[in-house]
C-alpha positions in Angstrom: 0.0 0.0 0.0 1.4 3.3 -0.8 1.4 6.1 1.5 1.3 9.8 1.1 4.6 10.4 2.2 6.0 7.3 -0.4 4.0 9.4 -3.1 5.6 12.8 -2.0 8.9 11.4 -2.0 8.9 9.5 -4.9 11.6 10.8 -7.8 9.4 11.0 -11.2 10.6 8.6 -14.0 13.0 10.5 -16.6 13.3 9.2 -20.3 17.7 9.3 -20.6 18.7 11.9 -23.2 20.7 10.7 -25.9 24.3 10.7 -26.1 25.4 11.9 -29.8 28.8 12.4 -28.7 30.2 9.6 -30.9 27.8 11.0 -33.8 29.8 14.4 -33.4 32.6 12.1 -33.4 33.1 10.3 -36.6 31.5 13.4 -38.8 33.8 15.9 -37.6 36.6 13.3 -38.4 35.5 12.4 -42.3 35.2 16.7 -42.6 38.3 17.6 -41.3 40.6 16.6 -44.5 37.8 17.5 -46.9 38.1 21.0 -47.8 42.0 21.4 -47.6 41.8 18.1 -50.3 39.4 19.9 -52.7 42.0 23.2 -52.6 44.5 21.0 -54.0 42.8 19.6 -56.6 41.2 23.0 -57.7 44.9 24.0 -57.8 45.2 21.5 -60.5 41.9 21.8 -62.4 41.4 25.9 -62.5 42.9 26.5 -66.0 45.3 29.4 -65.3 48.0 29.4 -62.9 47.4 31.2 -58.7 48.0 35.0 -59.2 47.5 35.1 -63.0 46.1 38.6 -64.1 42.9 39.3 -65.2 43.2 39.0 -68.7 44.8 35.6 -68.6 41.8 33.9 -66.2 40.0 35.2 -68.6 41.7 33.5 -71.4 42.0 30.3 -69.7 38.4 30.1 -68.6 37.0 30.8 -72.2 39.5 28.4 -73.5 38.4 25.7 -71.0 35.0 26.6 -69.6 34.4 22.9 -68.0 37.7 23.3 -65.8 36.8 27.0 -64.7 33.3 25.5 -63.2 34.8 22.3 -61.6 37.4 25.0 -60.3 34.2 26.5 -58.5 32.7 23.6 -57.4 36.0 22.4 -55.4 36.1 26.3 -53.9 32.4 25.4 -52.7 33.8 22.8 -51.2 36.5 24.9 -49.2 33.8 27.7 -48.6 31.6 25.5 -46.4 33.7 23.2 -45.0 37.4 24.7 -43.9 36.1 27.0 -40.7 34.7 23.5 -39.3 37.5 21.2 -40.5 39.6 23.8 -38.9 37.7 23.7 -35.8 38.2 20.2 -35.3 41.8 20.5 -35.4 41.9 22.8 -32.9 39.2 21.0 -31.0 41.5 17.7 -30.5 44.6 19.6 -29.6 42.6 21.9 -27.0 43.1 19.8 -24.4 46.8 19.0 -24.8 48.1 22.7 -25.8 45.3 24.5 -24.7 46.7 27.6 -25.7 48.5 27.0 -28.4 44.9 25.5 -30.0 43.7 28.9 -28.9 46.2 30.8 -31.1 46.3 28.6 -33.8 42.6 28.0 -34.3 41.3 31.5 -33.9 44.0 33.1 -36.3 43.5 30.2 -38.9 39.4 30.4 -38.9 39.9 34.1 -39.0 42.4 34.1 -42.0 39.9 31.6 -44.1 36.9 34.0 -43.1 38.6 36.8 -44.7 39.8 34.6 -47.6 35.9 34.2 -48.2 34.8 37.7 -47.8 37.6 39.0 -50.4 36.7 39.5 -54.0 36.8 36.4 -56.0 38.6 37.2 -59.8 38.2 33.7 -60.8 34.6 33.6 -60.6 34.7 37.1 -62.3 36.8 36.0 -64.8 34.7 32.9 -65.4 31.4 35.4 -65.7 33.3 37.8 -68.3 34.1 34.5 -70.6 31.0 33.4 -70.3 29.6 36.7 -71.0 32.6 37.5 -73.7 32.5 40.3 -72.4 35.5 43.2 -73.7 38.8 41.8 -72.0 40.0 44.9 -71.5 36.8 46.9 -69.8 36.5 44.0 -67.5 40.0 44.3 -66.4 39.8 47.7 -65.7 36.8 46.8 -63.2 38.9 43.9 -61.5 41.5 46.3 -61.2 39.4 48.8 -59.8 37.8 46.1 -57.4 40.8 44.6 -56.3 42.6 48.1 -55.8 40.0 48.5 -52.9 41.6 48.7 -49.3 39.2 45.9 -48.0 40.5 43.6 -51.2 43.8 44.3 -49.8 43.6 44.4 -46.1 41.7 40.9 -46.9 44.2 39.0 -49.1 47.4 40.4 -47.2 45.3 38.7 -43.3 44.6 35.8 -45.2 48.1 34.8 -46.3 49.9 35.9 -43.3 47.1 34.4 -41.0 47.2 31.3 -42.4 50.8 30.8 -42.3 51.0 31.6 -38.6 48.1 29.9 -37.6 48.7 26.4 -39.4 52.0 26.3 -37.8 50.3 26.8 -34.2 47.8 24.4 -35.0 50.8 22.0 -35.6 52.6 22.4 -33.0 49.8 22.6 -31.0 48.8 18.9 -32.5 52.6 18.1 -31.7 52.6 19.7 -28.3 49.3 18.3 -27.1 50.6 14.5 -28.1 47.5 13.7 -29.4 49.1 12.3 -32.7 52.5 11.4 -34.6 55.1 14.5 -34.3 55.4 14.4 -37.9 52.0 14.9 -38.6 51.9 18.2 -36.4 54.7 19.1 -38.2 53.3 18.5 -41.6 50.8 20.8 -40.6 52.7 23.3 -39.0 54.9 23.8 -42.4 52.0 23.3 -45.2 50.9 27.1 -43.7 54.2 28.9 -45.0 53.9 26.1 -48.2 50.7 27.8 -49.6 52.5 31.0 -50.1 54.5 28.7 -53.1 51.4 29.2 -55.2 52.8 32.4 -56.5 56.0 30.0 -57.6 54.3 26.6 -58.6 51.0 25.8 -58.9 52.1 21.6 -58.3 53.9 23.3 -55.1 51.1 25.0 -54.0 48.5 21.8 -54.7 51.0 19.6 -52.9 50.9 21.9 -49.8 47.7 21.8 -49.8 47.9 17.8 -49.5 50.1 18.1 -46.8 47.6 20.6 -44.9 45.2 17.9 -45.2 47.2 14.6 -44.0 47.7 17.4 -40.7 44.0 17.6 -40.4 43.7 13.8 -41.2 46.0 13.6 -38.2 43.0 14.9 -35.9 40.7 13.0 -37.6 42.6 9.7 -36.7 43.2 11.0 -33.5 39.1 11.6 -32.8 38.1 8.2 -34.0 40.3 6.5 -31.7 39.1 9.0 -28.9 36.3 8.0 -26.2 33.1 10.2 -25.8 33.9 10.9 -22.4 37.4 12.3 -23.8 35.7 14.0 -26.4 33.1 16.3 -24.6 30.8 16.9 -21.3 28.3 14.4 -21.5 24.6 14.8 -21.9 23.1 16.7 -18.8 19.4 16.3 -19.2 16.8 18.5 -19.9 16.6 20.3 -15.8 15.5 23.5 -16.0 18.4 26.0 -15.7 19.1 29.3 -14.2 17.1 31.3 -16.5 15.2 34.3 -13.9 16.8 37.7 -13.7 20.2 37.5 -10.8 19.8 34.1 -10.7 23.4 32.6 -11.5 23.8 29.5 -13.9 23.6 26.0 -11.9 25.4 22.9 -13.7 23.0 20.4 -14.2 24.4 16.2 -14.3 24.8 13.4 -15.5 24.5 11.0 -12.8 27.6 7.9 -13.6 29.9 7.1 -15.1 28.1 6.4 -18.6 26.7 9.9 -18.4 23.2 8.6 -19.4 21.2 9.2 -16.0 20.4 12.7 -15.2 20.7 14.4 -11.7 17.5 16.1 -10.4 17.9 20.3 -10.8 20.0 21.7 -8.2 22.7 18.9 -7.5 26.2 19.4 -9.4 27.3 17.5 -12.4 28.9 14.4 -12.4 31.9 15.6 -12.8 31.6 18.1 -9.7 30.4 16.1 -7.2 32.0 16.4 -3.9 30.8 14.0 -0.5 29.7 15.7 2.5 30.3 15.1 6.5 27.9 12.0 6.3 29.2 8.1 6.8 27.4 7.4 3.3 29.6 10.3 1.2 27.3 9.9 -1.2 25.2 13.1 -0.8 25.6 15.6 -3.1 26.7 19.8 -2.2 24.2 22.3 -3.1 25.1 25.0 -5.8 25.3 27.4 -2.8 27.8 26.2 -1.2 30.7 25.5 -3.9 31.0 26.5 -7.0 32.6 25.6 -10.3 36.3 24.3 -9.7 35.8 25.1 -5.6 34.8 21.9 -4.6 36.6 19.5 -2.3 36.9 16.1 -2.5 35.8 13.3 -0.1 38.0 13.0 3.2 40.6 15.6 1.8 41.8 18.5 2.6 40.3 21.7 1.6 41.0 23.2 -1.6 41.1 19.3 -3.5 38.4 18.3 -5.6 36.9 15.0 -6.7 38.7 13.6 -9.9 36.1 13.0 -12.9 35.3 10.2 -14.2 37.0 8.7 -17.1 39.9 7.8 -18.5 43.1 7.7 -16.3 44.7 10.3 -18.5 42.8 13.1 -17.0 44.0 14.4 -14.2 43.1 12.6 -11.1 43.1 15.1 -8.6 43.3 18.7 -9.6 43.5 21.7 -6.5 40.3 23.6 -6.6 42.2 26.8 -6.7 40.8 28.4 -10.0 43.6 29.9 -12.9 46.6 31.0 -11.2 47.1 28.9 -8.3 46.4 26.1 -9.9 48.6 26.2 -12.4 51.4 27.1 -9.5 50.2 24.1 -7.7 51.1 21.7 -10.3 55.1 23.7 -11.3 53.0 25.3 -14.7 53.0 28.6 -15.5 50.4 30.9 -13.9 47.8 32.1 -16.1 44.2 32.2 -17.5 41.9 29.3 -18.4 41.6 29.0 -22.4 38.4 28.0 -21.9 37.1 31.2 -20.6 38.8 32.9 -23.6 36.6 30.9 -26.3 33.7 31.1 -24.1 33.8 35.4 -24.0 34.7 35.3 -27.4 31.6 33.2 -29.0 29.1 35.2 -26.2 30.5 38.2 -27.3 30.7 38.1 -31.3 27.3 35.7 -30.7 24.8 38.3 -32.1 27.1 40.5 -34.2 26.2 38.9 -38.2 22.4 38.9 -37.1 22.6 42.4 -35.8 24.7 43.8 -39.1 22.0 41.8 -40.8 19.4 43.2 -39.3 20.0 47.0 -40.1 21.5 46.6 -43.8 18.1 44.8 -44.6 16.2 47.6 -43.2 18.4 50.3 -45.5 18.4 48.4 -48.4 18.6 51.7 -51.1 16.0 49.2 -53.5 13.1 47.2 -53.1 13.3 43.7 -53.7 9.8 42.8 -54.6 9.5 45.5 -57.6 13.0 46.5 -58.6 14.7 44.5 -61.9 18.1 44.1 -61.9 19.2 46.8 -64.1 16.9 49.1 -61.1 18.9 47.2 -58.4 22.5 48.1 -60.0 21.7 51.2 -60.3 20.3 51.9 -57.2 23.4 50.4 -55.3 25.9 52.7 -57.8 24.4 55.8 -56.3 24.0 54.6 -53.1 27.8 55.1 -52.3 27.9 55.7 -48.5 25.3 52.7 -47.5 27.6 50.6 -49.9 31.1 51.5 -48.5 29.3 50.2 -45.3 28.2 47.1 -47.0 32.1 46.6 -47.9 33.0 46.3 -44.7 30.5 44.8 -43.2 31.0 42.3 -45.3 34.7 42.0 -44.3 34.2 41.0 -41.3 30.6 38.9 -41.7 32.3 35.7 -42.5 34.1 35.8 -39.3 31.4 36.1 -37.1 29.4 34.3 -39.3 28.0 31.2 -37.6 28.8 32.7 -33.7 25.0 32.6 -32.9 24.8 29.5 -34.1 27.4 27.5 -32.2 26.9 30.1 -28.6 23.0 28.4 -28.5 24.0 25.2 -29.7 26.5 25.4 -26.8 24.0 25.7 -24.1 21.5 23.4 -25.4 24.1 20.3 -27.0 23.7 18.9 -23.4 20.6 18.8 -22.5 18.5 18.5 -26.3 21.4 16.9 -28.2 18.9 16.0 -30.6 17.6 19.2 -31.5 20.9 21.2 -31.5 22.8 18.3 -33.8 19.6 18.5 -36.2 19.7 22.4 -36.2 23.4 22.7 -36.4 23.8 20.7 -39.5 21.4 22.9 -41.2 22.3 26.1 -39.5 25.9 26.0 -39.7 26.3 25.9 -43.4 23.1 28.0 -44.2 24.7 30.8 -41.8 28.2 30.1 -44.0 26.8 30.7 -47.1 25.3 34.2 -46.4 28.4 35.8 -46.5 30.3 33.4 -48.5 30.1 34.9 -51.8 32.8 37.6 -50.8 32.4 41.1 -51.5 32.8 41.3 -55.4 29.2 43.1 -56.5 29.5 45.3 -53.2 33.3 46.5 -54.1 32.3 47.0 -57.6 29.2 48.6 -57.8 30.9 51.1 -55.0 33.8 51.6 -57.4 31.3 52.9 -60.8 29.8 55.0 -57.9 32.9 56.4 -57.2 35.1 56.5 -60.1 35.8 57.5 -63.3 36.2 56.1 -66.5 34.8 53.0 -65.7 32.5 51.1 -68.0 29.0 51.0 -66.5 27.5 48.5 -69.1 30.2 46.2 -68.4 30.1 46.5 -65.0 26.6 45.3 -65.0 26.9 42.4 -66.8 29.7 41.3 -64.8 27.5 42.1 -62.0 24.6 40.5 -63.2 26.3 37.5 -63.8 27.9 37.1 -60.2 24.4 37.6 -58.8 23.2 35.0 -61.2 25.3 32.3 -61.6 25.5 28.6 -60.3 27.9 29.3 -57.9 25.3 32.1 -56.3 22.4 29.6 -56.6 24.1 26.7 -54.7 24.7 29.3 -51.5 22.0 31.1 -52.5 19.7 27.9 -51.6 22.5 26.5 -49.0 21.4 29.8 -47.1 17.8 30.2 -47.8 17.4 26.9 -46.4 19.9 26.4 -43.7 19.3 29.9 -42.4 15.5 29.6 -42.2 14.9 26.2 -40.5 18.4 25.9 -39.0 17.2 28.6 -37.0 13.6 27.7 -36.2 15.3 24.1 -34.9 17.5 26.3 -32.5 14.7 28.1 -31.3 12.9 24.6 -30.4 16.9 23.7 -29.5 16.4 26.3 -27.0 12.9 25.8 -25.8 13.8 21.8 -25.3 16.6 22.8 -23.1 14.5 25.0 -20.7 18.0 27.2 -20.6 16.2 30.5 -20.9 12.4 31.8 -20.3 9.8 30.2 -23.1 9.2 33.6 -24.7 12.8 33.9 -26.2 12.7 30.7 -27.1 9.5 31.3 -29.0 11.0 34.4 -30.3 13.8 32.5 -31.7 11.4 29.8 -33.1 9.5 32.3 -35.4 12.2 34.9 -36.1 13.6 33.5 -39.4 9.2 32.7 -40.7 9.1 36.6 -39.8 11.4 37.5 -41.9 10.3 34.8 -45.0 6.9 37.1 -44.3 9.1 40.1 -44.9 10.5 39.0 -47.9 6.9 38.0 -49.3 5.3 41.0 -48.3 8.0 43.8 -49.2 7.2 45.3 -45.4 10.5 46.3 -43.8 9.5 46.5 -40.4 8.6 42.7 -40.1 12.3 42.1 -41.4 13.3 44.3 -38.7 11.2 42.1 -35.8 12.3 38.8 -37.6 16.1 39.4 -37.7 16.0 41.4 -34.5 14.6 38.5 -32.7 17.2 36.6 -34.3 19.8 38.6 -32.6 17.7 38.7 -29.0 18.0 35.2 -29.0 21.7 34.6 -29.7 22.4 37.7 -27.1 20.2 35.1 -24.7 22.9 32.2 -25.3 25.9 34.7 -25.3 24.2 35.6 -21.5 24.2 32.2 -20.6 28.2 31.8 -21.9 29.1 34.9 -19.6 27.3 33.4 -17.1 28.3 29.7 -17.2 31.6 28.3 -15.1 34.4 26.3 -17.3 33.5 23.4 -16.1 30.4 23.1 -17.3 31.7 24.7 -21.1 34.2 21.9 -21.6 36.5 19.6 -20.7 39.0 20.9 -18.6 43.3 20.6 -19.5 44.6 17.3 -19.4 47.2 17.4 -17.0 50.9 16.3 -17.9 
């Protein structure tokens, strides 16, 4: 017979969530060679050599058409994929070299942002044989376009940041021992190699090869890695800290197998700490230590619990945060990396939407009635909102896809389903907006601007930018991904119970908003859409500020 008090006490039944750490796993292996592979082989197909001038691409692509659009088709390739391949590589050494990943990963992301958001001549060059247009008008327009500080500033951060960051990555992979030295020094030379494009374009295509064997390296390295090795494990769906002044409060998995979730209020699995009792199985309350200040059972204060896991973590770390820690065990005092990546992606977390947001609203033309010919025009006389637009679009591709991964980030844990579903589609849909560099802005900025420039030329080359296949695919990459990539991290974010229902819901219907926008020509909805869009990545930056390493990541390993 069951009594009241049995019934009040009795813990409700929880369905597990899923672990898709080893999902993760395995497809962020098979990306992480992918895109440095295609570069090489583009190297070989595009039919003029790296750095030709304008008139020559333009040569070579008339002369062999086919090779110029396989040439495209690889970049696609690179364009989608190399931020996240590169973001593996950095992800496996993170715990090893912690900082050298840091340096190595931000500085090589960033350089391949900027690589997409500079002018693409190739593509130009493809458009102008296609077109045949007048070799010698068009060059005067690439000229023009690529004598642009932007076009400069662009190219110059892209080789230099890629040469310094692929050699941190290696010897961050070398450093961190998680794979062969050789391979981390592959990688940490095939940086410097690239710049060999300018001497051979076989040099350059086998440097390429060699960048990829580095990132093969990681890939190796994650399939042979355990899930607990790889990330925090799943952490259930407990509500979290979401009211005003309320702090954030880890929620658990409950052993070792990190499929059994902790009711709200008791520390992860990871933190737990015994109390006076003679079971020392009781758990501490949020209140009374926090984050890395938790001591262990029957020790001393200042030691915490060791987590669970491999041996190869550390097994006892001092609960002194940063720089006594790092005293404690003979390393050198100093900051966690982790809270570096976790200010950064809170911080930059809303930044596209937001720069999305207001050059939507200012458009100078109207999309529903204007032709193209309106459009071009409109945008050469609209010189001061398009010298914006150039450097907006600079920097877009770097902060690209930080909303994205700062809600995914809060939610992986607790609706892994939902956030690996939206991030697939998000992540490259979020890519592609910015991904067809800064050509038409640069250009259409430059007639505006200058003299002696062909205006019928530069609209066909315009025109045919806007309008080929290479625009379509990320045209429809983003159209897609960015609509219900973002509707899934609304639900992401509503599944999680991480932050109050409204801006979840707010999330959930920003993106049909705008769609409503598009349809209906009415700029304010596009500001309400896309403005809702940045409210709810500023809610998952919040929640970055707000949330302690431990629950953001693994922490070190410990040598």
């Amino acid at each position: 017979m069951t009594t009241v008090a049995d019934a009040s006490t009795r813990v409700p039944t929880r369905r597990p969530v899923r672990d898709l750490r080893g999902f993760w796993r395995v497809t962020a292996a098979v990306i992480a060679p992918l895109p440095a592979l295609a570069v090489a082989v583009d190297m070989l197909v595009v039919p003029f050599p790296p750095g030709a001038d304008f008139r020559r691409a333009i040569a070579g692509s008339a002369a062999h058409l086919g090779a110029a659009r396989a040439s495209l088709w690889l970049s696609l390739v690179f364009v989608l994929l190399m931020i996240p391949a590169t973001l593996v590589t950095a992800w496996t050494a993170r715990r090893g070299a912690p900082r050298l990943a840091l340096y190595g990963g931000l500085l090589t992301m960033t350089a391949f942002a900027a690589s997409m958001g500079a002018p693409d001549s190739d593509q130009a060059a493809l458009v102008a044989a296609e077109k045949g247009l007048d070799p010698g008008l068009a060059t005067a327009l690439d000229d023009a376009v690529q004598a642009h500080p932007v076009a400069g500033l662009l190219t110059v951060f892209f080789l230099l940041g890629q040469a310094i960051g692929l050699a941190l990555l290696g010897l961050a992979l070398w450093r961190g021992r998680v794979t062969h030295a050789w391979v981390g020094a592959a990688l940490a030379v095939s940086g410097p190699a690239h710049l060999l494009g300018a001497v051979s374009t076989t040099a350059c295509a086998v440097s390429w090869v060699v960048t990829a064997v580095g990132y093969a390296g990681a890939s190796v390295t994650l399939l042979r890695t355990g899930d607990d090795d790889f990330d925090l494990p799943p952490a259930g769906r407990e509500l979290a800290a979401a009211n005003e002044g309320t702090r954030w409060e880890p929620t658990s998995t409950g052993g070792p197998s990190g499929r059994e979730r902790a009711p709200t209020g008791e520390l992860s699995g990871r933190e737990r700490t015994a109390d006076d009792g003679p079971s020392g199985r009781q758990l501490a309350a949020p209140s009374e230590l926090s984050g890395p200040e938790q001591t262990a059972p029957g020790g001393p204060p200042g030691r915490e619990q060791a987590a669970h896991g491999p041996e190869r973590e550390h097994a006892a770390q001092d609960g002194r945060p940063g720089r006594e820690h790092a005293a404690a065990h003979g390393g050198r005092p100093g900051w966690d990396a982790r809270t570096v990546w976790r200010v950064l992606l809170a911080v930059t977390a809303p930044v596209a939407a937001l720069i999305v947001t207001v050059g939507r609203y200012l458009l100078p033309y109207d999309t529903l009635s204007d032709q193209p010919r309106q459009i071009f025009d409109k945008l050469v006389a609209a010189t001061g909102y398009q010298a914006v637009a150039v450097w907006t679009g600079a920097i877009g591709p770097v902060l690209a896809c930080s909303g994205v991964v700062a809600v995914a980030w809060v939610t992986r844990r607790r609706a892994p389903v939902l956030t690996t579903a939206a991030v697939l589609v998000a992540f490259p849909g979020y890519t592609a907006l910015f991904a067809s560099g800064g050509y038409v802005d640069i250009l259409t900025h430059a007639v505006g601007t200058r003299h002696g420039l062909d205006r019928e030329t530069a609209f066909q080359l315009a025109a045919g930018l806007q309008d080929g296949f290479w625009s379509d695919v990320l045209s429809g990459v983003f159209v897609i991904g960015h609509l219900l990539g973002t509707v899934l991290l609304g639900l992401a974010l509503w599944r999680a119970r991480v932050v109050p229902v409204w801006l979840a819901v707010g999330l959930t219907v920003a993106q049909p908003i705008h769609l409503a926008s598009v349809l209906s020509g009415v700029r304010e909805l596009d500001l309400v859409g896309w403005g809702l869009t940045a409210v709810g990545f500023v809610a998952a930056g919040r929640l970055l500020l707000r949330m302690p390493d431990v629950e953001f990541d693994l922490p070190p390993l410990r040598r």
